[in-house]
LOZA-924758 format. One record per residue: x, y, z of N, C-alpha, C in turn; residue number from 1; residue in three letters. Coordinates in Angstrom, 2 decimals. Layout:
      n.u      n.v      n.w     ca.u     ca.v     ca.w      c.u      c.v      c.w    n  res
        X        Y        Z        X        Y        Z        X        Y        Z  NUM  ala
...
This chain:
      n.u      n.v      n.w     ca.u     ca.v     ca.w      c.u      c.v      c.w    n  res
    72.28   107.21   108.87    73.72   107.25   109.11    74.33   108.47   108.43    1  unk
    75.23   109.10   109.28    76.00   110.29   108.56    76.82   109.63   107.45    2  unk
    76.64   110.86   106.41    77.36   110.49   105.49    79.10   110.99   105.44    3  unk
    79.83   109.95   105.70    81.05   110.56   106.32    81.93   111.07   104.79    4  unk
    82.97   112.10   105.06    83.95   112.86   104.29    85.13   112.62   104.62    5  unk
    85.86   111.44   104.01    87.34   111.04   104.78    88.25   111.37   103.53    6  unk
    89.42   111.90   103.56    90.69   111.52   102.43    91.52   111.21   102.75    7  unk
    92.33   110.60   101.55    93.57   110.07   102.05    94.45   111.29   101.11    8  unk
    95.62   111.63   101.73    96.34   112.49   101.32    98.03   112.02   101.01    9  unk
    98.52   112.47   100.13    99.94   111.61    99.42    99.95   111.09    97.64   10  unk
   100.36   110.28    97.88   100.97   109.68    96.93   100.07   109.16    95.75   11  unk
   100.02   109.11    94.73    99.07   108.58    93.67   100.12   107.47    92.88   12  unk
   100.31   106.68    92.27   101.08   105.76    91.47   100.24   104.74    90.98   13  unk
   101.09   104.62    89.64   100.74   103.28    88.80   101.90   101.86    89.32   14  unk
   101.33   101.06    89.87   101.63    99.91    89.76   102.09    98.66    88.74   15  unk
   102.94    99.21    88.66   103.88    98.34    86.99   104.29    96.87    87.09   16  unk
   103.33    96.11    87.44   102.73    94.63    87.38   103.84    94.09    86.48   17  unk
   104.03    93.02    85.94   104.82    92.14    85.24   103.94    91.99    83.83   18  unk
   102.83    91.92    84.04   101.79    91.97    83.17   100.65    92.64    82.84   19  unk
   101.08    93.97    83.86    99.79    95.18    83.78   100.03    96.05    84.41   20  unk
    99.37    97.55    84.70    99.63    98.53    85.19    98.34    98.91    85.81   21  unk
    98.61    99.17    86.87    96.89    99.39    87.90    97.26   100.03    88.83   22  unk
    96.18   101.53    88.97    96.13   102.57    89.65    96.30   102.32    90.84   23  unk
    97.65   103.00    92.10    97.62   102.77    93.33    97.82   103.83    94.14   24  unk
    98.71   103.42    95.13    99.58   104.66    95.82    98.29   104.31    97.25   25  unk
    98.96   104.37    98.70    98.30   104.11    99.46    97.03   104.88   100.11   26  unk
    96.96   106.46    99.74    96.13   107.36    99.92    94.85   107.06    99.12   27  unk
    95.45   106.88    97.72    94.14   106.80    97.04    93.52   105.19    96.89   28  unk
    94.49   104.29    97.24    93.11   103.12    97.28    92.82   103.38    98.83   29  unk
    93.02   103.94    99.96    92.42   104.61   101.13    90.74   105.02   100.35   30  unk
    91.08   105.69    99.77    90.16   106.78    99.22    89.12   105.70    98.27   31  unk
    89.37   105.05    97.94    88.53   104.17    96.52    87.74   103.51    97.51   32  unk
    88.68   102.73    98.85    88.06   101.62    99.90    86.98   102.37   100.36   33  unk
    87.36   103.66   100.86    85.98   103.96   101.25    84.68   104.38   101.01   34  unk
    85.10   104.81    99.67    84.11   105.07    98.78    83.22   103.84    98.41   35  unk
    83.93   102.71    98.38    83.55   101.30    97.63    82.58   100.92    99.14   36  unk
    83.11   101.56   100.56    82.17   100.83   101.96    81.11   101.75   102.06   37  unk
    80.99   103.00   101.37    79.93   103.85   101.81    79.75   105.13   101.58   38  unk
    80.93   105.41   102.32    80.99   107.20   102.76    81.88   107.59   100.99   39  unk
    82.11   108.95   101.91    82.46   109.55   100.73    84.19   109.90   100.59   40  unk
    85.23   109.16   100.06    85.87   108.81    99.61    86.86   109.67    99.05   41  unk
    87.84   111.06    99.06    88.32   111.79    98.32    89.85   111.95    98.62   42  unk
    90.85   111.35    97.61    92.29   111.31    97.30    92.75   112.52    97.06   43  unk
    93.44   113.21    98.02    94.17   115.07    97.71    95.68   114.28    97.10   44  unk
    95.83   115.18    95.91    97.04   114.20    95.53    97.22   114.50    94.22   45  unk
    98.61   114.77    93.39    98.89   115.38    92.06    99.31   114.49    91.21   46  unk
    99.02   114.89    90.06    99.37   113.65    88.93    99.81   114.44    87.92   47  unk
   101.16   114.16    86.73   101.32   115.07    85.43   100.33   115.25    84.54   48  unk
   100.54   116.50    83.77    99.87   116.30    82.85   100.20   115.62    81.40   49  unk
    99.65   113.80    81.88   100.44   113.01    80.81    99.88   111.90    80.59   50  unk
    99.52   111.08    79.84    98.95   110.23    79.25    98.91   109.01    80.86   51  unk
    99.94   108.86    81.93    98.92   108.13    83.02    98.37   109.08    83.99   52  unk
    98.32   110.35    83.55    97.06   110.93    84.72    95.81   111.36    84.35   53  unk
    96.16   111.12    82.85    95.05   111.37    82.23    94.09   109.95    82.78   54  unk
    94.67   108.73    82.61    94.30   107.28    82.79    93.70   107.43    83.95   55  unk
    94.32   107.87    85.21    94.13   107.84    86.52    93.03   108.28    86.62   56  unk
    92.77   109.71    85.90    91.58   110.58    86.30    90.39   109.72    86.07   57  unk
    90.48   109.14    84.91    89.33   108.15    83.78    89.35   107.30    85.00   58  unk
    89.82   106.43    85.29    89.89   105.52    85.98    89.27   105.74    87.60   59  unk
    89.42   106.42    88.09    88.84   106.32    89.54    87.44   106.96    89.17   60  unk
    87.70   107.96    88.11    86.35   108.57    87.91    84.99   106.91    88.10   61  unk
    85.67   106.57    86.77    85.01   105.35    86.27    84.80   104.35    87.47   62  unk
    85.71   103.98    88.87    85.02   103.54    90.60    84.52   104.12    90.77   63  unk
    84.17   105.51    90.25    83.24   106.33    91.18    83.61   107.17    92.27   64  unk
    84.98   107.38    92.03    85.64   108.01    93.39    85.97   109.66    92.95   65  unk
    85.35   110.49    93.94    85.17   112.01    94.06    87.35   112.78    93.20   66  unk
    87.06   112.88    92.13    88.83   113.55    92.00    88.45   114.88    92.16   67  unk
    87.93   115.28    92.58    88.49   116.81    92.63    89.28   117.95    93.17   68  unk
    90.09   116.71    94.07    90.83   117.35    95.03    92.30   117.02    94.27   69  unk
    92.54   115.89    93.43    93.51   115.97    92.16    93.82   116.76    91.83   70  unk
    95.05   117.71    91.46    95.87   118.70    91.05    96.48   118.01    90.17   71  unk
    96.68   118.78    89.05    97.57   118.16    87.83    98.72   119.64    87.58   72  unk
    99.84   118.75    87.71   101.40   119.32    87.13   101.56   119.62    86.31   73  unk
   102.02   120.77    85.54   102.83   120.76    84.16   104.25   120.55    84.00   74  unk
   104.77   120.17    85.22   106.45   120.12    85.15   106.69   118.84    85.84   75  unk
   105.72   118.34    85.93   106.49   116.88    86.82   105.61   115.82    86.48   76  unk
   106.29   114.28    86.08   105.05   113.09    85.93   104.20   112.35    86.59   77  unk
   103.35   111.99    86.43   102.60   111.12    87.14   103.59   109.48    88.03   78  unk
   102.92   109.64    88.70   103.87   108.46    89.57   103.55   107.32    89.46   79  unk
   104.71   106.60    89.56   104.26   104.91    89.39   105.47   104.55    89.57   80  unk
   105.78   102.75    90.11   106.48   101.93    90.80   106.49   100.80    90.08   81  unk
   107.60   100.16    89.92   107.65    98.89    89.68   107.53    97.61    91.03   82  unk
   106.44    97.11    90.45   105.78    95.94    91.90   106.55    94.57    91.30   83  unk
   106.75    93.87    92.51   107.77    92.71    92.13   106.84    91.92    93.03   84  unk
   106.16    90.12    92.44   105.42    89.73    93.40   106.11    87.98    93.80   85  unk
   106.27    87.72    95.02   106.66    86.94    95.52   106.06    85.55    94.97   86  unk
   106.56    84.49    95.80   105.02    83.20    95.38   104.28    82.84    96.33   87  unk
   103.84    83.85    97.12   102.87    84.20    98.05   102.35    85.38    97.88   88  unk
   102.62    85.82    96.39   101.61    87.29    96.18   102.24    88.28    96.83   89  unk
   103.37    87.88    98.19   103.60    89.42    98.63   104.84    90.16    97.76   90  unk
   104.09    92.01    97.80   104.55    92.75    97.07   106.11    93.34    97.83   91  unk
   106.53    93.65    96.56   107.72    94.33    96.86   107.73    95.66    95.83   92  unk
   108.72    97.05    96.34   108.31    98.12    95.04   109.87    98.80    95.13   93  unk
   109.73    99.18    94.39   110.92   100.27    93.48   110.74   101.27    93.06   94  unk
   110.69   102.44    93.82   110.08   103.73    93.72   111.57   105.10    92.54   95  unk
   110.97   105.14    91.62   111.43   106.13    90.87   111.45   107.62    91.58   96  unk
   112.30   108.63    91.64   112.36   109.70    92.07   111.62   110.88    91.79   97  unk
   111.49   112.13    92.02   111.20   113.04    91.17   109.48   113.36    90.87   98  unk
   108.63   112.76    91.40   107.20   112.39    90.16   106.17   113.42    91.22   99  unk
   105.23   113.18    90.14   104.25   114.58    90.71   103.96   114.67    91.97  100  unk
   103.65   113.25    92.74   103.62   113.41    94.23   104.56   114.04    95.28  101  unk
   105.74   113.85    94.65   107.32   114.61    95.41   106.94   116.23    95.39  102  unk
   105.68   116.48    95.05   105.43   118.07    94.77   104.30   118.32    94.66  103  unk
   103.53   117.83    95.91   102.20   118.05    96.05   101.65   119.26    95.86  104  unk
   100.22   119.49    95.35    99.78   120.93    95.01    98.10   120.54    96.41  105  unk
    98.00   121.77    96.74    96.60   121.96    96.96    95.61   122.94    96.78  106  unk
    94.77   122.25    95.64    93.57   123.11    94.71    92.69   123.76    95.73  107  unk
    92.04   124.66    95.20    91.10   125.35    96.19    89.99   124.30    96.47  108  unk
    89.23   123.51    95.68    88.76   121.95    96.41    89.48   121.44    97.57  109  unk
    90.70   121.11    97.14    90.86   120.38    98.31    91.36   121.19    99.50  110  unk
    91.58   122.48    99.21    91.54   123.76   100.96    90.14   123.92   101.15  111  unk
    89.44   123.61   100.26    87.95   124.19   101.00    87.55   122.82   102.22  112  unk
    88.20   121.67   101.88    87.83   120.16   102.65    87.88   119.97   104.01  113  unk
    89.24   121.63   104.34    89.98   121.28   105.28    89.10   121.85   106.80  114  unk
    88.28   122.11   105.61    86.78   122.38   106.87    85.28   121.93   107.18  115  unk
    85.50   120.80   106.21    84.47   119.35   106.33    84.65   117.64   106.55  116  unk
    85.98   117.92   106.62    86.69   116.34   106.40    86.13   115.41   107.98  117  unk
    85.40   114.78   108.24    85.46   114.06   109.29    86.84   113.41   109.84  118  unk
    88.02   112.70   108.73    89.13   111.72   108.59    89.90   111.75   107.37  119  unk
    91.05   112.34   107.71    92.05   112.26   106.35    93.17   111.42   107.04  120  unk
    93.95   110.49   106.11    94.55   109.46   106.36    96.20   109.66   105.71  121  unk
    96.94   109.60   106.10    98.19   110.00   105.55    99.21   109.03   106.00  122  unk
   100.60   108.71   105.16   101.69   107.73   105.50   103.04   108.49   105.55  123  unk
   104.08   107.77   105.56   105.35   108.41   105.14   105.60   108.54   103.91  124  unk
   105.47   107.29   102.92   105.91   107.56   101.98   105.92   109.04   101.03  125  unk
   104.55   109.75   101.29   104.42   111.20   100.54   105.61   111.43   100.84  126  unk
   106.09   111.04   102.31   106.83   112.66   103.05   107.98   112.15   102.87  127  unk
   108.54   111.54   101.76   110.03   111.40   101.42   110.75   112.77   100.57  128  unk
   109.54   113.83    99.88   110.46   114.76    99.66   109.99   116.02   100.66  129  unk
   110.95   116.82   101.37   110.45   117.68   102.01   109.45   119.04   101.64  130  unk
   109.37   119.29   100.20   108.18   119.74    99.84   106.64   119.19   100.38  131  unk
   106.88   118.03   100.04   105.15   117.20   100.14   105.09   117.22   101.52  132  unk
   106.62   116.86   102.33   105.90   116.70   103.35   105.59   117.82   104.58  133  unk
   105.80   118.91   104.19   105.21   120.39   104.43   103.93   120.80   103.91  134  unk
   103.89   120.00   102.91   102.07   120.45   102.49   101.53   119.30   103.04  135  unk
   101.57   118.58   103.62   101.20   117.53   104.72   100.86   117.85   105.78  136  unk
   101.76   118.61   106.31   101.58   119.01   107.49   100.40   119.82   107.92  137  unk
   100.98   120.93   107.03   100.32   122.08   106.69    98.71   121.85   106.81  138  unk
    98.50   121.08   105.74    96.95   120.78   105.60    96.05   120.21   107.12  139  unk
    97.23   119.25   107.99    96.67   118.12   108.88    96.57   119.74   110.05  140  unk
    97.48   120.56   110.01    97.69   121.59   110.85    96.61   122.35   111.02  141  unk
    95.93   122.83   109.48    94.66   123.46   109.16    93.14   122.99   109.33  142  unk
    93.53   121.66   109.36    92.18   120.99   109.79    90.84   121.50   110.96  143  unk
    89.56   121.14   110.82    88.67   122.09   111.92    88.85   121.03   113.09  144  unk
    88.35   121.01   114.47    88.96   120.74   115.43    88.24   119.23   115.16  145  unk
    88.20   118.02   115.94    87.66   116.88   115.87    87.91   115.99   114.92  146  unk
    88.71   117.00   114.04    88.87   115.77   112.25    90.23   114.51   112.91  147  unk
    89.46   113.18   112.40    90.38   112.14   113.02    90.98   112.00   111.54  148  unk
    92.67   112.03   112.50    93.94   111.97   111.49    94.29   110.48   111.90  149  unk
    94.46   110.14   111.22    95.19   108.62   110.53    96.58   108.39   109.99  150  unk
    97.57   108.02   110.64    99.01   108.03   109.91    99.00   106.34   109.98  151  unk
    98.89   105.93   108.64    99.36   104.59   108.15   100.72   104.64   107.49  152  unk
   101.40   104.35   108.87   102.94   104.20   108.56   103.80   103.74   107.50  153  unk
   103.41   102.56   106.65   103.50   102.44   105.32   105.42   102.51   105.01  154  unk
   105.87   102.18   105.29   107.46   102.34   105.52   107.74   101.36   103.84  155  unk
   108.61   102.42   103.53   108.95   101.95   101.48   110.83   102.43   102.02  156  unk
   110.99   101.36   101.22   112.82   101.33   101.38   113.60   102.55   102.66  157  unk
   114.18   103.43   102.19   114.79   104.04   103.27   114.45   105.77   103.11  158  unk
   112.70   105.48   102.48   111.83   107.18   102.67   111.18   107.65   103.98  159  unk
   111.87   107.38   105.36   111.45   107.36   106.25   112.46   108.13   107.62  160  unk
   112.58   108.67   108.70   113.53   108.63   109.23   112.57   109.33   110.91  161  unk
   113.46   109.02   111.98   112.95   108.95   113.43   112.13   110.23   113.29  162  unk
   112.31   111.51   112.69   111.88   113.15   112.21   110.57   112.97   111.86  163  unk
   110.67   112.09   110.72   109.28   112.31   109.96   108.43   111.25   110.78  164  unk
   109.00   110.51   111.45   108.16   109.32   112.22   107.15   110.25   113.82  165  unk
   108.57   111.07   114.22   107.74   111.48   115.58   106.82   112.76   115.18  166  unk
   107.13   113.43   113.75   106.25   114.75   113.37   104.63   114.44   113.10  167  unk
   105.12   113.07   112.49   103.92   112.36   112.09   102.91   112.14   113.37  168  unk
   103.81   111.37   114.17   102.97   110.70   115.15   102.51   111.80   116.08  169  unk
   102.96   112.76   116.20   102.20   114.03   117.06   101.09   115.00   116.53  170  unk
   100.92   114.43   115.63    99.60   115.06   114.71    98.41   114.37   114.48  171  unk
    98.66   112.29   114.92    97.41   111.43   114.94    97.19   110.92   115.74  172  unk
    95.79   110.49   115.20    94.76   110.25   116.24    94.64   108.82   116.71  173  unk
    94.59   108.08   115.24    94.70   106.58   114.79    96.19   106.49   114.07  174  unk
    96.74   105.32   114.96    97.89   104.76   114.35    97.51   103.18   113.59  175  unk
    98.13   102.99   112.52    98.10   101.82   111.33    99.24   101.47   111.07  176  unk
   100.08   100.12   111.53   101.10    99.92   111.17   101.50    98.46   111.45  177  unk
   101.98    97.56   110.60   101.90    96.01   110.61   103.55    95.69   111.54  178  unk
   103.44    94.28   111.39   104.23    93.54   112.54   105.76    93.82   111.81  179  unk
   105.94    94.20   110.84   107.08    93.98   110.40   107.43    95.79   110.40  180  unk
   106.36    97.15   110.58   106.84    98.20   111.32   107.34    98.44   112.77  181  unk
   106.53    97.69   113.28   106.26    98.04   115.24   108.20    97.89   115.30  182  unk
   108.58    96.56   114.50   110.02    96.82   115.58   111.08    97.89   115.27  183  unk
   110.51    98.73   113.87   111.61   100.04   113.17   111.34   100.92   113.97  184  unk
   109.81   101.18   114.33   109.48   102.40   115.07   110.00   102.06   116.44  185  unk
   110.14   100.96   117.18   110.70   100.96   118.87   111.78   101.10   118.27  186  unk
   112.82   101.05   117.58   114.33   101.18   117.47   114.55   102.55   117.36  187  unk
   113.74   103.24   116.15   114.03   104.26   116.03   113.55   105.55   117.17  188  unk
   112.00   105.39   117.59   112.02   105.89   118.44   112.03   105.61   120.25  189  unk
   113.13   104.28   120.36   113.93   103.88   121.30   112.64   103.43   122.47  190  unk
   111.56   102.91   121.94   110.62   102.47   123.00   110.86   101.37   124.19  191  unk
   110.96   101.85   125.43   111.07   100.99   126.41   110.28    99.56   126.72  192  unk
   111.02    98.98   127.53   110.14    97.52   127.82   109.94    96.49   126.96  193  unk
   109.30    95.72   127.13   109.09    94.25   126.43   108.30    94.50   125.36  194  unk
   108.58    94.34   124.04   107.65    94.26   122.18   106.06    93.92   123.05  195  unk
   105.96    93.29   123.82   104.52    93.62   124.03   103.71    94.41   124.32  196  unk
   104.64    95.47   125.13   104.08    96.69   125.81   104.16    97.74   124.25  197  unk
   104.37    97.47   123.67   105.50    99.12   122.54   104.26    99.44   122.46  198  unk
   102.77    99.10   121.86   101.95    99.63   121.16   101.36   100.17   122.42  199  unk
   100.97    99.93   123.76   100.97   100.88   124.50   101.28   101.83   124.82  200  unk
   102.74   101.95   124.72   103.81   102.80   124.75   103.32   104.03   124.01  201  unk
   103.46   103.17   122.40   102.85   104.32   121.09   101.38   105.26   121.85  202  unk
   100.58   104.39   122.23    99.81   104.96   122.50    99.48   106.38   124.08  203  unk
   100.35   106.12   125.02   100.41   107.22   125.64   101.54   108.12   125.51  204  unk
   102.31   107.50   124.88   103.36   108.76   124.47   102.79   109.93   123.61  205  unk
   101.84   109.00   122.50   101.57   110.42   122.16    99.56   110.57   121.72  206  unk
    99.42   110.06   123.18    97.64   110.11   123.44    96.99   109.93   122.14  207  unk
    97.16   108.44   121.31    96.61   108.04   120.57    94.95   107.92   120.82  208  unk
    94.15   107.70   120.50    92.96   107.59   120.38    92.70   106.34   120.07  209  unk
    93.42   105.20   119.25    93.67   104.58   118.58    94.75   103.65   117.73  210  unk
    95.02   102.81   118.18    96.36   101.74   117.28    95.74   100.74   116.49  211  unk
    96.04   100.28   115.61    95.60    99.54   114.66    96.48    98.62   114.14  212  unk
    97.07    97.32   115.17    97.72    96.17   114.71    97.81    95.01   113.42  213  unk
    98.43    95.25   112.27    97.94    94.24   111.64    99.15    93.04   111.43  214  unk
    98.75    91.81   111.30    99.61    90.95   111.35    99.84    90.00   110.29  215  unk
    99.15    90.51   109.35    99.30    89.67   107.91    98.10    88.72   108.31  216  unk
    98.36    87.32   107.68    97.79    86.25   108.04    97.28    85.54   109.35  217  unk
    97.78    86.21   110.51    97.33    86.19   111.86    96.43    87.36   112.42  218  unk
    96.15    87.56   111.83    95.13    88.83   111.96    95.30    90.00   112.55  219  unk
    94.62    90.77   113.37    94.86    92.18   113.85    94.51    92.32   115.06  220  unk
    95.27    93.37   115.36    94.73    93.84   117.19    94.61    95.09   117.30  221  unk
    93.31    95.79   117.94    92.69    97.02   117.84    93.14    97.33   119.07  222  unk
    93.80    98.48   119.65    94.32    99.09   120.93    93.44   100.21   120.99  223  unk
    92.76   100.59   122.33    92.48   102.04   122.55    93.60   102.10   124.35  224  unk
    93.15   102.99   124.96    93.74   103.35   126.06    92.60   102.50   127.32  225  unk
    91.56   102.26   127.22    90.84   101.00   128.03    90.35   100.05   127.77  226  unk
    90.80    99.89   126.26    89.94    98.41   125.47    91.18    97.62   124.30  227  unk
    90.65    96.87   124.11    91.45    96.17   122.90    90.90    94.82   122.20  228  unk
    90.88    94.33   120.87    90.18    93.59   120.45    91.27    92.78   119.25  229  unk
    91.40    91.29   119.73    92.15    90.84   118.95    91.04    89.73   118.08  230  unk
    91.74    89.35   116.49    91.32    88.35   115.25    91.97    87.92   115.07  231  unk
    91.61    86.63   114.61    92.55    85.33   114.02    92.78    85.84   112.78  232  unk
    92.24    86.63   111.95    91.98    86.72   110.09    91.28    85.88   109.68  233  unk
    91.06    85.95   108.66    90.43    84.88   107.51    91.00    84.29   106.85  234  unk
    91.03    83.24   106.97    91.76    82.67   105.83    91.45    82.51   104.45  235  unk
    92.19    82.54   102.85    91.68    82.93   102.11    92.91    83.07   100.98  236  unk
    92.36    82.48    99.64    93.36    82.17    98.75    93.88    83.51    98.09  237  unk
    95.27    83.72    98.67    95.94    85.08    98.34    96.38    85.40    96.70  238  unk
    95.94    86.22    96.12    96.30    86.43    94.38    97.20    87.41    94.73  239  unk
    97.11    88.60    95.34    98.34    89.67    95.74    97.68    90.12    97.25  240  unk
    98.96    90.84    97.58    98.36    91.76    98.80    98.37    93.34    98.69  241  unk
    98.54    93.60    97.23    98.13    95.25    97.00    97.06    95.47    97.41  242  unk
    97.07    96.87    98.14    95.90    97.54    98.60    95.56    96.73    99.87  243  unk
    95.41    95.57   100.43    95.02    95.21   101.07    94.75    96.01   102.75  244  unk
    95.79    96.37   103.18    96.18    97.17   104.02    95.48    98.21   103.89  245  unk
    95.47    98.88   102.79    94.87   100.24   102.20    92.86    99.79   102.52  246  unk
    92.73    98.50   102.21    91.41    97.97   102.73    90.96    98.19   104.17  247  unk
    91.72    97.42   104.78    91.42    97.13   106.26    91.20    98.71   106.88  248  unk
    92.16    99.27   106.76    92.23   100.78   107.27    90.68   101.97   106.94  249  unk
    90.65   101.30   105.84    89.40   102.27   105.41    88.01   101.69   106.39  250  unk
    88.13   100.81   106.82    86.66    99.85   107.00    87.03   100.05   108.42  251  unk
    88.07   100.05   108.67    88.24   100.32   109.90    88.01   101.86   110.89  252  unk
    88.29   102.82   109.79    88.26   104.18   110.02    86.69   104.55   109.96  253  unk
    85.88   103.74   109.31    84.76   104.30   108.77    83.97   103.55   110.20  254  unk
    84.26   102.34   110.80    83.56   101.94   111.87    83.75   102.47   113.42  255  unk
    85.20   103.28   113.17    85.52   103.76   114.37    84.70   105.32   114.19  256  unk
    84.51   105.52   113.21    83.47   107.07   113.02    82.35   106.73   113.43  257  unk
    81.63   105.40   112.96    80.37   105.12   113.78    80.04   104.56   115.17  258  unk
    81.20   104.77   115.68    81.22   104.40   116.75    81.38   103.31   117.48  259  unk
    81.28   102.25   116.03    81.23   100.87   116.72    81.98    99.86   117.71  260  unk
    81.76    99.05   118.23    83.03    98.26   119.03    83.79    97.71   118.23  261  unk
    85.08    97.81   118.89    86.25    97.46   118.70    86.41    96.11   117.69  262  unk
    85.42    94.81   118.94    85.51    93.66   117.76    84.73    93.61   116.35  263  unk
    83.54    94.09   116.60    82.87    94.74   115.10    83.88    95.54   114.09  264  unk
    84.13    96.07   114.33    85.10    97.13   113.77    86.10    96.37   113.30  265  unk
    86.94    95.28   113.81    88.20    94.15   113.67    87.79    93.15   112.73  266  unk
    86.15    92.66   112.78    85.45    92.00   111.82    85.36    92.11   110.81  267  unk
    84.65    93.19   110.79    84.29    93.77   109.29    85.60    94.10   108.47  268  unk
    86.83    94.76   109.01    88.59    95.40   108.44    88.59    94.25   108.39  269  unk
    88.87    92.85   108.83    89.45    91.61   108.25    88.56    91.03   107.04  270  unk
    87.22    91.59   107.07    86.67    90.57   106.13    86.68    91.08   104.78  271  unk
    86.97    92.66   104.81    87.42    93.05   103.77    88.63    93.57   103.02  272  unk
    89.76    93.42   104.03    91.14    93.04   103.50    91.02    91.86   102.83  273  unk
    90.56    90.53   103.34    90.93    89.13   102.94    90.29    89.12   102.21  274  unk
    89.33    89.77   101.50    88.75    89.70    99.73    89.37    90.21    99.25  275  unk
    89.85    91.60    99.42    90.91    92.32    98.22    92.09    91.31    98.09  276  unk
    92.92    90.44    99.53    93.75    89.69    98.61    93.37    88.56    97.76  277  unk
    92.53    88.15    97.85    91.98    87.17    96.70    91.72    87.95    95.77  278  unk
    92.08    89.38    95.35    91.63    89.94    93.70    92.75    89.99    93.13  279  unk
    93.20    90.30    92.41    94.37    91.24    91.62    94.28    92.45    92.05  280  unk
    95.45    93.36    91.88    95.50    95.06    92.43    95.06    95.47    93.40  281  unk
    94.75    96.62    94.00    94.72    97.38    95.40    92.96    97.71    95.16  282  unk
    92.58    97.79    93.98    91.27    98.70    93.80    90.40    97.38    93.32  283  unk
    89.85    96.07    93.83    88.63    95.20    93.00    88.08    96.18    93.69  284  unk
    86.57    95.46    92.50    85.54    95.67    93.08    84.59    94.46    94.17  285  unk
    83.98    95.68    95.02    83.62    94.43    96.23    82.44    93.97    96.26  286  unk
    81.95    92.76    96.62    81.01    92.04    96.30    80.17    92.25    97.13  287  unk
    78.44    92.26    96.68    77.67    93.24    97.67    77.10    92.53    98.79  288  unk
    77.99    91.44    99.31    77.56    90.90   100.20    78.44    91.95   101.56  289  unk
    79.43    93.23   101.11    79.27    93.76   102.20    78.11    95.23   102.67  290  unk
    77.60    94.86   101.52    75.91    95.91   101.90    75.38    95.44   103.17  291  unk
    75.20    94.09   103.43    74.91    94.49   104.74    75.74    94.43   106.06  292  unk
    77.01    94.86   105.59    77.79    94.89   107.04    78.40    96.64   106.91  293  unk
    77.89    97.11   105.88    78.08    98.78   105.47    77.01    99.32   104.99  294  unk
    76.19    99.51   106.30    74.55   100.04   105.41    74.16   100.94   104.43  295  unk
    75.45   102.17   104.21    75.26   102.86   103.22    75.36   101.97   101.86  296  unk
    76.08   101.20   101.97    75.93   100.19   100.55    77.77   100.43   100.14  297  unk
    77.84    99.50    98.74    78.89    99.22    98.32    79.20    99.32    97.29  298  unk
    80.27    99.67    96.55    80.71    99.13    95.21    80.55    97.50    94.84  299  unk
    80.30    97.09    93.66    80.39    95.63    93.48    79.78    95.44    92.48  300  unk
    80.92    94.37    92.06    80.53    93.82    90.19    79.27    93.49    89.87  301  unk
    78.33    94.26    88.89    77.41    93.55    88.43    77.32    92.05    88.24  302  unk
């Protein structure tokens, strides 16, 4: 099996728990997930130079996940959010202004990538300040021809707008975006016909390759332009739903590189979202019973 080269590009943050602080931001547990299913795993993405990027660095180092595409700031801090959790685990966040991600850098590592990457994965949230989201572009712009782009829509309070939605969407390949996006994006970008058709819609408006339905607890629906594959989910005792999303997407990206079918592909993304929500934080480690549904092998607790 090729050994695949995917990143996720954006945002880095600490997750400011009620009772702990744990490395997030949706690019880089992108980046941890896939590292943890196989391939090779690398977060482009800036952190201060300050006692949590120092943490950060230690820390993914210590998953095992490639930083070298990490840029560190001297004028701006490392990022992090205050997470608020429901009594169903689901998250809510409060994003502080200003922080190293609002001012993405890219190291000569991560320009040299922009000519090996099989899949880099990107959301809105980076692109709430118009700096980042020009070196966003920029990078997805520079890419060598065939690299599958990924926009996991990821919609955080009001860092989003119809601009950055259609710039986005004309640059990917694979769309990622749950039941409680699909109806911002038909409003905003005024999609015709019946909520059943929209993800069609999404998809020849702007010759997706790929849609990626998720529905929380009712599971997901995989769209191409002649196929489609729907799941019930798993059911499964929820501790949070950080990262979760950030799960499915990776397992999902990594099976659509191998080519696999649709419902394989829907299998395996549900069975390893619905373990991360039974952990705490966006980054457990995964249990090596998915070695054999990811032949390169896995991260997982001794």
């Amino acid at each position: 099996m090729k050994n695949f080269t995917i990143a996720g590009i954006g945002e880095l943050l600490w997750d400011v728990l009620p009772d702990a602080e744990v490395i997030g931001g949706a690019p880089v547990n992108f980046a941890y997930h896939v590292t943890a299913l196989g391939a090779k795993g690398i977060p482009i993405t800036t952190v201060g130079r300050d006692t949590r990027g120092e943490k950060a660095l230690a820390e993914l180092q210590k998953r095992g996940v490639n930083t070298a595409a990490i840029a560190v700031s001297d004028e701006y801090a490392t990022g992090y959010v205050s997470v608020a959790l429901d009594t169903e685990g689901k998250a809510s966040y409060l994003f502080p202004a200003d922080l190293a991600w609002d001012h993405l850098l890219i190291n000569a590592y991560a320009a040299a990538l922009r000519q090996t990457l099989d899949a880099v994965c990107f959301g809105s949230l980076a692109q709430r300040s118009e700096y980042s989201r020009q070196v966003i572009y920029d990078f997805l712009d520079s890419l060598r021809p065939g690299t599958v782009r990924v926009f996991d829509v990821n919609l955080r309070q009001d860092f989003y707008s119809r601009l950055v939605l259609e710039n986005s969407l004309v640059r990917t390949d694979i769309l990622k975006l749950n039941e409680e996006e699909l109806p911002v994006l038909a409003g905003l970008l005024k999609l015709q016909g019946p909520s059943d058709n929209w993800l069609q819609v999404l998809l020849a408006r702007y010759d997706l390759a790929m849609a990626i339905f998720s529905r929380g607890d009712k599971g997901s629906l995989l769209l191409t332009s002649h196929n489609y594959s729907e799941h019930p989910g798993i059911v499964t005792q929820v501790k949070d739903t950080i990262g979760a999303g950030d799960s499915f997407t990776a397992a999902a990206v990594i099976g659509y590189l191998q080519g696999l079918p649709l419902d394989e592909i829907n299998e395996q993304a549900n069975r390893v979202a619905a373990y991360v929500c039974s952990q705490q934080g966006a980054m457990p480690y995964l249990p090596d019973f998915f070695n054999r549904s990811f032949p390169r092998g896995a991260i997982y607790q001794e």
